[in-house]
LOZALUM-975004 format. One record per atom (N, C-alpha, C, O): x, y, z; residue number from 1; atom name; residue in three letters. Coordinates in nm, 2 decimals. Layout:
N
<filo <X; Y; Z>; NUM; CA; ALA> ...
! end
This chain:
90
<filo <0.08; -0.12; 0.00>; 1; N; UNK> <filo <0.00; 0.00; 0.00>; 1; CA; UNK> <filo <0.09; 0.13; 0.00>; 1; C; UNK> <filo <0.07; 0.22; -0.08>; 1; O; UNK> <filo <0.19; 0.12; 0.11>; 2; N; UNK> <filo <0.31; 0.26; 0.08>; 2; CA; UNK> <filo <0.35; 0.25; -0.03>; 2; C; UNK> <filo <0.36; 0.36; -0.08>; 2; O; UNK> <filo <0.38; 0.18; -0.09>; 3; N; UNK> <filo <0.48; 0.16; -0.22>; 3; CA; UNK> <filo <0.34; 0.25; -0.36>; 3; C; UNK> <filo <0.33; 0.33; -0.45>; 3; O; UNK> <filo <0.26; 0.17; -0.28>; 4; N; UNK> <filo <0.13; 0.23; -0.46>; 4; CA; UNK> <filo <0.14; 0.39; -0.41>; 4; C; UNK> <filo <0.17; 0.48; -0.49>; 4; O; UNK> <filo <0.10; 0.44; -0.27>; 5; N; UNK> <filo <0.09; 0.55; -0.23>; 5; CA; UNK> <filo <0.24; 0.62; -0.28>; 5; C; UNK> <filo <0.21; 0.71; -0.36>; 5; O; UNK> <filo <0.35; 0.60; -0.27>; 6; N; UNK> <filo <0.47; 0.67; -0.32>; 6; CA; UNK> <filo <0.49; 0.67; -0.51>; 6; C; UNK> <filo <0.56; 0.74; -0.59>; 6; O; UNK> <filo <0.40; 0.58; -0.52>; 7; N; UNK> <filo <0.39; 0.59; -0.67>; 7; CA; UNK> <filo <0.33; 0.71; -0.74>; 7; C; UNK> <filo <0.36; 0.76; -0.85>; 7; O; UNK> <filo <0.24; 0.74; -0.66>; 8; N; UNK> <filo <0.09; 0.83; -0.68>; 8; CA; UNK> <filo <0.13; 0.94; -0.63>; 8; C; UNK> <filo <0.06; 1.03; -0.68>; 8; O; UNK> <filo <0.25; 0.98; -0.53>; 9; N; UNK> <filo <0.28; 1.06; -0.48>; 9; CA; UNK> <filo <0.39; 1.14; -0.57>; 9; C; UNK> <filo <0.40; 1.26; -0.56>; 9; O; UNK> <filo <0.48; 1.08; -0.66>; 10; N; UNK> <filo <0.56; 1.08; -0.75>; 10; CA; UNK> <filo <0.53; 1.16; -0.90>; 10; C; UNK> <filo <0.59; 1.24; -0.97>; 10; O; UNK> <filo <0.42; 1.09; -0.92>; 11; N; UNK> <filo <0.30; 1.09; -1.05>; 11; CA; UNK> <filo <0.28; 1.21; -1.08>; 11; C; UNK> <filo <0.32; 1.27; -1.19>; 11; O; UNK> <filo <0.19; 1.26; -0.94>; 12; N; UNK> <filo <0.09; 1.39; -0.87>; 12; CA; UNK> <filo <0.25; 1.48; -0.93>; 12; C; UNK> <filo <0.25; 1.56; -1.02>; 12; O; UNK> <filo <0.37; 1.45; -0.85>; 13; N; UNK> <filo <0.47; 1.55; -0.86>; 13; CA; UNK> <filo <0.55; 1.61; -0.97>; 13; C; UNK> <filo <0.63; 1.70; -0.99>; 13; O; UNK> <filo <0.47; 1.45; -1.09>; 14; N; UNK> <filo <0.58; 1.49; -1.23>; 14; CA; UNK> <filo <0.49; 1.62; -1.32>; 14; C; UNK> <filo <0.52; 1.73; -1.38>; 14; O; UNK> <filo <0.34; 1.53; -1.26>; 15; N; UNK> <filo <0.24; 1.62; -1.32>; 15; CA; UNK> <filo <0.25; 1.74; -1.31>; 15; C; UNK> <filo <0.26; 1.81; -1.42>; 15; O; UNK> <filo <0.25; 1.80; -1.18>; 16; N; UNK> <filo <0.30; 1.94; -1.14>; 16; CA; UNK> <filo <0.42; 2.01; -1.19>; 16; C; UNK> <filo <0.43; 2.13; -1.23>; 16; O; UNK> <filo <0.49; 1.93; -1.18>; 17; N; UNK> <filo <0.62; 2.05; -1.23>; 17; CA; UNK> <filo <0.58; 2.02; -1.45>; 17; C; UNK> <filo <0.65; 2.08; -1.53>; 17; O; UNK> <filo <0.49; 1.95; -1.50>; 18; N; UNK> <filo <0.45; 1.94; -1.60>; 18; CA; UNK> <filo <0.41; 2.08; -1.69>; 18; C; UNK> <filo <0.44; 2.14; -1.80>; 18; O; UNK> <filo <0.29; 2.08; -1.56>; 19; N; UNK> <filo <0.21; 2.21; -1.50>; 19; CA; UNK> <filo <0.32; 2.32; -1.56>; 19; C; UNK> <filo <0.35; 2.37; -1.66>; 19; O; UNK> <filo <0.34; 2.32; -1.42>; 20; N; UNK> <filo <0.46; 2.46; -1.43>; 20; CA; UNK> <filo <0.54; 2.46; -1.52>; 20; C; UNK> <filo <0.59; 2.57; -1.53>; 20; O; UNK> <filo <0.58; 2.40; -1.61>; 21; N; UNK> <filo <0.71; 2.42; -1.72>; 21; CA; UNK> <filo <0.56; 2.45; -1.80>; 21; C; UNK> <filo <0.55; 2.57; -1.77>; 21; O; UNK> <filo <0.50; 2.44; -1.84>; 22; N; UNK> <filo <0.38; 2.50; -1.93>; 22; CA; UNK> <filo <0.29; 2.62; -1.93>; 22; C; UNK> <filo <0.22; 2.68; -2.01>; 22; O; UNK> <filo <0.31; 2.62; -1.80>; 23; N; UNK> <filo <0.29; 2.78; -1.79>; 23; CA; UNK> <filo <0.36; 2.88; -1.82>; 23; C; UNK> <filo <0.32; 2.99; -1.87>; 23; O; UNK> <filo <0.51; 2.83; -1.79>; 24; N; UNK> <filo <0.62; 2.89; -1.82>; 24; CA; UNK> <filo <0.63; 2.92; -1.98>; 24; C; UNK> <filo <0.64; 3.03; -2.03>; 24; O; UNK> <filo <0.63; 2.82; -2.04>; 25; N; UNK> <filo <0.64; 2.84; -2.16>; 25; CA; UNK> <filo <0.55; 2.90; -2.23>; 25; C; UNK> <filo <0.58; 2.94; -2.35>; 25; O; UNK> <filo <0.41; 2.92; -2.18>; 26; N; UNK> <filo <0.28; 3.03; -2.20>; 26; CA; UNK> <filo <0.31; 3.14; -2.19>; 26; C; UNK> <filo <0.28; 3.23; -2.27>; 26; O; UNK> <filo <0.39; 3.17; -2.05>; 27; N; UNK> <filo <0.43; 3.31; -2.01>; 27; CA; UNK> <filo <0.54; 3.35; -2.13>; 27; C; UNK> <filo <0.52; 3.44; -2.20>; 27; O; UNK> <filo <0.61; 3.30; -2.14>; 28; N; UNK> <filo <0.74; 3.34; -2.23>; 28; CA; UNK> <filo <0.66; 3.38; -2.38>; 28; C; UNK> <filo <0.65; 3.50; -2.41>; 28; O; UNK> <filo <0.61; 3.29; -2.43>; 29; N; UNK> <filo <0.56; 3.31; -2.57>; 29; CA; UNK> <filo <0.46; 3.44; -2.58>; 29; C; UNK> <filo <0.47; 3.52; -2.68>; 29; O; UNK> <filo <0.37; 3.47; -2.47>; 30; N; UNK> <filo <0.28; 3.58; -2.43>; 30; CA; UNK> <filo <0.40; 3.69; -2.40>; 30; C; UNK> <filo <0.37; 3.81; -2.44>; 30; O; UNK> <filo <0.47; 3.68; -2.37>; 31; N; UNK> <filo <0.58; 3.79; -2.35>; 31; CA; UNK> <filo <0.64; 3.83; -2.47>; 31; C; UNK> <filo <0.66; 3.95; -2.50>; 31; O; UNK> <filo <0.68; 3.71; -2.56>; 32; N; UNK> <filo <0.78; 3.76; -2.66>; 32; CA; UNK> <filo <0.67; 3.85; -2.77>; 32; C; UNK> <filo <0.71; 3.95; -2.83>; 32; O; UNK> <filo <0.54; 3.79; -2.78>; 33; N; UNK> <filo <0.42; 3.81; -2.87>; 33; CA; UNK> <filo <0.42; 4.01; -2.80>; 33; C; UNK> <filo <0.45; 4.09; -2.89>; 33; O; UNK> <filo <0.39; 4.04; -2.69>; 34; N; UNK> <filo <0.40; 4.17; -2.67>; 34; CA; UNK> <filo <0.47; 4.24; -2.72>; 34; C; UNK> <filo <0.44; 4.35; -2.79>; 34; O; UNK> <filo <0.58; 4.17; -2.69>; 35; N; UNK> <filo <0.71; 4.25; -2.66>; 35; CA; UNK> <filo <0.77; 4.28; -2.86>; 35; C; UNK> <filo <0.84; 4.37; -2.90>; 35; O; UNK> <filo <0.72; 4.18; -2.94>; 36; N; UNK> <filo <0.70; 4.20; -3.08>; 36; CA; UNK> <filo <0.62; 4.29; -3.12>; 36; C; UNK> <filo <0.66; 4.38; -3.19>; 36; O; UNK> <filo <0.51; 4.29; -3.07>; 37; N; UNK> <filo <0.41; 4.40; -3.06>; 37; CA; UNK> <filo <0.42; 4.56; -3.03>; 37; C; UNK> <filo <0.37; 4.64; -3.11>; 37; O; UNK> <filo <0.50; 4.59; -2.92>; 38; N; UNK> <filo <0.59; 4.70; -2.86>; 38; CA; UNK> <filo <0.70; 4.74; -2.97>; 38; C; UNK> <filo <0.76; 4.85; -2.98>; 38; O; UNK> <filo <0.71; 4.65; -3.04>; 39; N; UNK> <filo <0.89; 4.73; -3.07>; 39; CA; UNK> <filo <0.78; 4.75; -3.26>; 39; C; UNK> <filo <0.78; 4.84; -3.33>; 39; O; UNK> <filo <0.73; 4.65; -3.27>; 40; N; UNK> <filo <0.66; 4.69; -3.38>; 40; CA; UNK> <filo <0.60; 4.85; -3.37>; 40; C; UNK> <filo <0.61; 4.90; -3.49>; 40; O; UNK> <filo <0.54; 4.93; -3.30>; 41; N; UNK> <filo <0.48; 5.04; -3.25>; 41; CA; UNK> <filo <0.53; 5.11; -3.27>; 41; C; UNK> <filo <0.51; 5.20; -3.35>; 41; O; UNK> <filo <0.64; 5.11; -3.20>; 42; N; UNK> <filo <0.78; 5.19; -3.19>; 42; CA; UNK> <filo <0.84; 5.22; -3.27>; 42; C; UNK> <filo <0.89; 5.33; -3.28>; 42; O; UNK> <filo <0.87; 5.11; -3.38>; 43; N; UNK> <filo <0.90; 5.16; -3.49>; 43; CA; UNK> <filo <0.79; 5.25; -3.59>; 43; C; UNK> <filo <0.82; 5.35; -3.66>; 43; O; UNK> <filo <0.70; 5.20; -3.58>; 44; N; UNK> <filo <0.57; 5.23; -3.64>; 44; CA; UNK> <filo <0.57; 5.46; -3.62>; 44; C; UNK> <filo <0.56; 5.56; -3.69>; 44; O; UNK> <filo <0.60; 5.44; -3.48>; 45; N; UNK> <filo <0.59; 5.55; -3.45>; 45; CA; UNK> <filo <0.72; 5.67; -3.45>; 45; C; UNK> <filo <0.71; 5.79; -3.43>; 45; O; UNK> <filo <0.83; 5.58; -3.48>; 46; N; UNK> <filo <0.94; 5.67; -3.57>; 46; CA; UNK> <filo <0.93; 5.67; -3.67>; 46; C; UNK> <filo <0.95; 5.79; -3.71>; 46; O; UNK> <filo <0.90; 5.59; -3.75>; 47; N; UNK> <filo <0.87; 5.64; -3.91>; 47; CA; UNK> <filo <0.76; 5.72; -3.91>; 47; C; UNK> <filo <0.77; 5.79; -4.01>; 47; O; UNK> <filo <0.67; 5.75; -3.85>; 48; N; UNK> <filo <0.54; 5.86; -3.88>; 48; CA; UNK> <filo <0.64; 5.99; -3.86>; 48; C; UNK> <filo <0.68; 6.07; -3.95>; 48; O; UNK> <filo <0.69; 5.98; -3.67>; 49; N; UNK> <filo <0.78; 6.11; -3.66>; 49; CA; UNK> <filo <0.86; 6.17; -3.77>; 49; C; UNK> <filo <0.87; 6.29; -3.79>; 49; O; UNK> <filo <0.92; 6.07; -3.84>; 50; N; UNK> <filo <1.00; 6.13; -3.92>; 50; CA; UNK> <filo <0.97; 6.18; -4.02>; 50; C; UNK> <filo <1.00; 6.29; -4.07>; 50; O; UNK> <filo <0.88; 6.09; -4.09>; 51; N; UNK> <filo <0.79; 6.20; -4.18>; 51; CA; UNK> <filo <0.74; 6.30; -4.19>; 51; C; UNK> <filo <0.74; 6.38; -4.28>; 51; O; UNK> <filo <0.64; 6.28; -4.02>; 52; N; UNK> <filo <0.66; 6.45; -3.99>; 52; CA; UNK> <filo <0.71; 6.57; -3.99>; 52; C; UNK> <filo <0.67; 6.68; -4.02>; 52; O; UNK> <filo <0.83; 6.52; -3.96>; 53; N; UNK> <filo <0.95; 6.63; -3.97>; 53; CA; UNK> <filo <1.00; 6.65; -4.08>; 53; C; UNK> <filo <1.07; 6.75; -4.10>; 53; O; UNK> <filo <0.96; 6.55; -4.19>; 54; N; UNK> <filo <1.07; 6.58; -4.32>; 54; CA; UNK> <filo <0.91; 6.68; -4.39>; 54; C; UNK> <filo <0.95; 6.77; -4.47>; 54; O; UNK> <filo <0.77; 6.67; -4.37>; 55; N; UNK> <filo <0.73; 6.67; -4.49>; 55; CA; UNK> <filo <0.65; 6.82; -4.45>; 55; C; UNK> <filo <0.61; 6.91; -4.53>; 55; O; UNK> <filo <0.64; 6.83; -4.31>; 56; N; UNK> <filo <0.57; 6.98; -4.24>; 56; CA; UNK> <filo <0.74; 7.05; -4.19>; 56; C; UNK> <filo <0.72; 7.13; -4.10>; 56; O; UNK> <filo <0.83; 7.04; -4.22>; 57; N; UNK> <filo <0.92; 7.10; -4.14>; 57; CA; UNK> <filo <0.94; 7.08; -4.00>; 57; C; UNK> <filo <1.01; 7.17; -3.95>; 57; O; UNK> <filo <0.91; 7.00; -3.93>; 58; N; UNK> <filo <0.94; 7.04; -3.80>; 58; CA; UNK> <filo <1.00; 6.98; -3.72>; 58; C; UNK> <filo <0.95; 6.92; -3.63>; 58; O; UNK> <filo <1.12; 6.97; -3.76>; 59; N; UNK> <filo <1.22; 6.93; -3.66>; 59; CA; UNK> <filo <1.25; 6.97; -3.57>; 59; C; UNK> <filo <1.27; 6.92; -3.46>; 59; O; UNK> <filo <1.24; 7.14; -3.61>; 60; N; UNK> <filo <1.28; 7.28; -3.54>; 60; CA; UNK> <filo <1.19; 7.28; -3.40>; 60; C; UNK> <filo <1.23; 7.32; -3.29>; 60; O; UNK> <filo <1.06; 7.24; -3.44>; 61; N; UNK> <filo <0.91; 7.22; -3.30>; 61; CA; UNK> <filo <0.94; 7.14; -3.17>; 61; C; UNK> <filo <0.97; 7.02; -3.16>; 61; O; UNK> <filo <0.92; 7.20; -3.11>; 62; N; UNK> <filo <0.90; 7.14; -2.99>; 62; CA; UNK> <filo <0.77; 7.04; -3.00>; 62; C; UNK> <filo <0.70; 7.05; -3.10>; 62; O; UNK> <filo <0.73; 6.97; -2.91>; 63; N; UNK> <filo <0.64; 6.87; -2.90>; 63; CA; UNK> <filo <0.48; 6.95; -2.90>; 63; C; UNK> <filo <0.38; 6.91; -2.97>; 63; O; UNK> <filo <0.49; 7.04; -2.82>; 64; N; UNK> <filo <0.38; 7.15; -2.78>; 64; CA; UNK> <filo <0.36; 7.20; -2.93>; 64; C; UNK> <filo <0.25; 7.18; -2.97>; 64; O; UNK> <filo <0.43; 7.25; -2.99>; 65; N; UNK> <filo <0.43; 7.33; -3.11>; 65; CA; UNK> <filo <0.41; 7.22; -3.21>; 65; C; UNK> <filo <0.30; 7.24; -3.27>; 65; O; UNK> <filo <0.48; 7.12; -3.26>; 66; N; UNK> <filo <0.43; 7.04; -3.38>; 66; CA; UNK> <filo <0.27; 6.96; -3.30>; 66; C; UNK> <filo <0.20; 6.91; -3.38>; 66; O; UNK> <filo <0.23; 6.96; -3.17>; 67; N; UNK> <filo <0.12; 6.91; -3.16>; 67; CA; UNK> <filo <-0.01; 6.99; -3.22>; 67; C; UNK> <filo <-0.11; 6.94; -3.27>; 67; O; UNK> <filo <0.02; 7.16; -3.20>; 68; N; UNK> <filo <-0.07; 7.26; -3.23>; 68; CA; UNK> <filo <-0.05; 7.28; -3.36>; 68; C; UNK> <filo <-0.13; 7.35; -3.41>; 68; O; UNK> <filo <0.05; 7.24; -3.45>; 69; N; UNK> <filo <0.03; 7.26; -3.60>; 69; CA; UNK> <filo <-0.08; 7.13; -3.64>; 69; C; UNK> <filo <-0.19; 7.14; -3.71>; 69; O; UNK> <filo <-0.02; 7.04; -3.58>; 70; N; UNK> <filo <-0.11; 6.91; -3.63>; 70; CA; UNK> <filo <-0.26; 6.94; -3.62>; 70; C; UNK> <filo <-0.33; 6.93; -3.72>; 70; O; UNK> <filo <-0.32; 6.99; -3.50>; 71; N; UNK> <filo <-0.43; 7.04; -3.44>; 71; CA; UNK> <filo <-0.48; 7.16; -3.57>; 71; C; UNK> <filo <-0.59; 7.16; -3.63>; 71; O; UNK> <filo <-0.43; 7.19; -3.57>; 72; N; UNK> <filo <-0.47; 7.31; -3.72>; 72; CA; UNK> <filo <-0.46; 7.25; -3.82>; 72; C; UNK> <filo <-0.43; 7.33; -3.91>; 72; O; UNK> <filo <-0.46; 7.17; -3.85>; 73; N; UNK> <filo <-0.45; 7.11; -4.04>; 73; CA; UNK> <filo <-0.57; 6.93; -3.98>; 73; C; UNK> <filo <-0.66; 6.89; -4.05>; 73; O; UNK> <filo <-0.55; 6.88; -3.87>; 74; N; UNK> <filo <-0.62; 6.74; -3.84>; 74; CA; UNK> <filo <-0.77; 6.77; -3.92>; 74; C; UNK> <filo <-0.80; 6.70; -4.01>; 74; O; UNK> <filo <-0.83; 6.87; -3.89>; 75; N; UNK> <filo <-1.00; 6.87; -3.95>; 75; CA; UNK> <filo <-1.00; 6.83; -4.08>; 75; C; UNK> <filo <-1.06; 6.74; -4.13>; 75; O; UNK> <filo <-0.92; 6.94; -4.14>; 76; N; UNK> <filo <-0.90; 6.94; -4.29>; 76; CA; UNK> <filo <-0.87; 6.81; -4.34>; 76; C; UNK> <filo <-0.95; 6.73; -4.38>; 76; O; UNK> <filo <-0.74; 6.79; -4.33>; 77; N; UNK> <filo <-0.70; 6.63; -4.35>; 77; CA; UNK> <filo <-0.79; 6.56; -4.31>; 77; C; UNK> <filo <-0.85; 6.51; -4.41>; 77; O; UNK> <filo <-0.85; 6.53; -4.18>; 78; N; UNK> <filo <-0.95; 6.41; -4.23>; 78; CA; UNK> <filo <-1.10; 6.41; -4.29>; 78; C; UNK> <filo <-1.15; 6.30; -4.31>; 78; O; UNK> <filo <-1.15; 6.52; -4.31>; 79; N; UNK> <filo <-1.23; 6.58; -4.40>; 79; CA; UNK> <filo <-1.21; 6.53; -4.56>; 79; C; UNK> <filo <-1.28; 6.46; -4.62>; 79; O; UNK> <filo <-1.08; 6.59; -4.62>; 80; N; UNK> <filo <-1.02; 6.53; -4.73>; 80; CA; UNK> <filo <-0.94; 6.41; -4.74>; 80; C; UNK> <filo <-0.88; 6.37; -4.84>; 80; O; UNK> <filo <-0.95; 6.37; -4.64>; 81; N; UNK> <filo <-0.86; 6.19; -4.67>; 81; CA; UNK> <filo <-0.94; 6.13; -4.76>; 81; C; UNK> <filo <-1.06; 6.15; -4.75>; 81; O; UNK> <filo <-0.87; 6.05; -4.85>; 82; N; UNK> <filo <-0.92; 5.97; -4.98>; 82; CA; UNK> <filo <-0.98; 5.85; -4.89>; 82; C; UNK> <filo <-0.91; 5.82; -4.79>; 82; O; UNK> <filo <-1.11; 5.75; -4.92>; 83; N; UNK> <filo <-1.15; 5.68; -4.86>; 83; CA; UNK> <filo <-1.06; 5.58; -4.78>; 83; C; UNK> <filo <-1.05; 5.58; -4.66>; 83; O; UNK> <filo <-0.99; 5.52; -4.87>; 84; N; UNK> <filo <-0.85; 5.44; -4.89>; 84; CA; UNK> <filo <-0.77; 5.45; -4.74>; 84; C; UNK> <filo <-0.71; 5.36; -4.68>; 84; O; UNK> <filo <-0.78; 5.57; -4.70>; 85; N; UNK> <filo <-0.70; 5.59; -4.60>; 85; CA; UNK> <filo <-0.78; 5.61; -4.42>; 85; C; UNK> <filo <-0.74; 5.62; -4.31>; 85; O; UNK> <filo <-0.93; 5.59; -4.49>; 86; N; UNK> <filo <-1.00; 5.63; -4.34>; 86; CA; UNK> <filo <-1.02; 5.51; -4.28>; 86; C; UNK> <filo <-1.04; 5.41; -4.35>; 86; O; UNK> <filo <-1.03; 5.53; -4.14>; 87; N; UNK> <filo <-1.02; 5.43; -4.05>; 87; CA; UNK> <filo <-1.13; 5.30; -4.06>; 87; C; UNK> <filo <-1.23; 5.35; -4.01>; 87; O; UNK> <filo <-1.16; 5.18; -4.10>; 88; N; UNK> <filo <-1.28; 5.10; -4.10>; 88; CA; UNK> <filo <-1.32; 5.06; -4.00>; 88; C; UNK> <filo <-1.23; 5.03; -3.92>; 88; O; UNK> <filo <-1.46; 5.06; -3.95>; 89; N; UNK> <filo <-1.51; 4.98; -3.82>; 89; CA; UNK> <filo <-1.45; 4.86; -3.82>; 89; C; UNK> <filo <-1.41; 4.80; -3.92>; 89; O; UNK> <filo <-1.45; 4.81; -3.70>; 90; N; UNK> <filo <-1.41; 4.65; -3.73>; 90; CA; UNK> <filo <-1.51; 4.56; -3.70>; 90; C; UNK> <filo <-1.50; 4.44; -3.72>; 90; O; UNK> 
! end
């Protein structure tokens, strides 16, 4: 009976750390999947910057100042954006 009980006891314990390495490896993949995510943005969001700067001038702007140019031209632009470019429900 101890012996089946240490079997079961063993079993229970491979299971668990089974468990845990699988979680683990959920967490990792869920992390790398973000963290692709993040740097994808990031990039995403230097190339707009930079266009900004090459195509309105404003390298020269401070953050405050190219936000209030943007703020004065936003209506228009999206007013006149070609379909192609406007945002779709999802």
């Amino acid at each position: 009976m101890s012996e089946q009980y240490e079997k079961l006891l063993k079993k229970r314990d491979k299971v668990q750390e089974k468990i845990r390495q699988s979680e683990l490896a959920l967490k990792k993949s869920s992390y790398f999947e973000n963290r692709q995510e993040r740097k994808a943005r990031s990039r995403r969001l230097i190339q707009k910057g930079a266009l900004l700067e090459k195509y309105f001038q404003a390298d020269q702007l401070s953050v405050d100042q190219t936000e209030e140019l943007l703020k004065i031209f936003a209506n228009y632009v999206n007013t006149k954006k070609p379909d192609q470019y406007k945002k779709t429900p999802l």
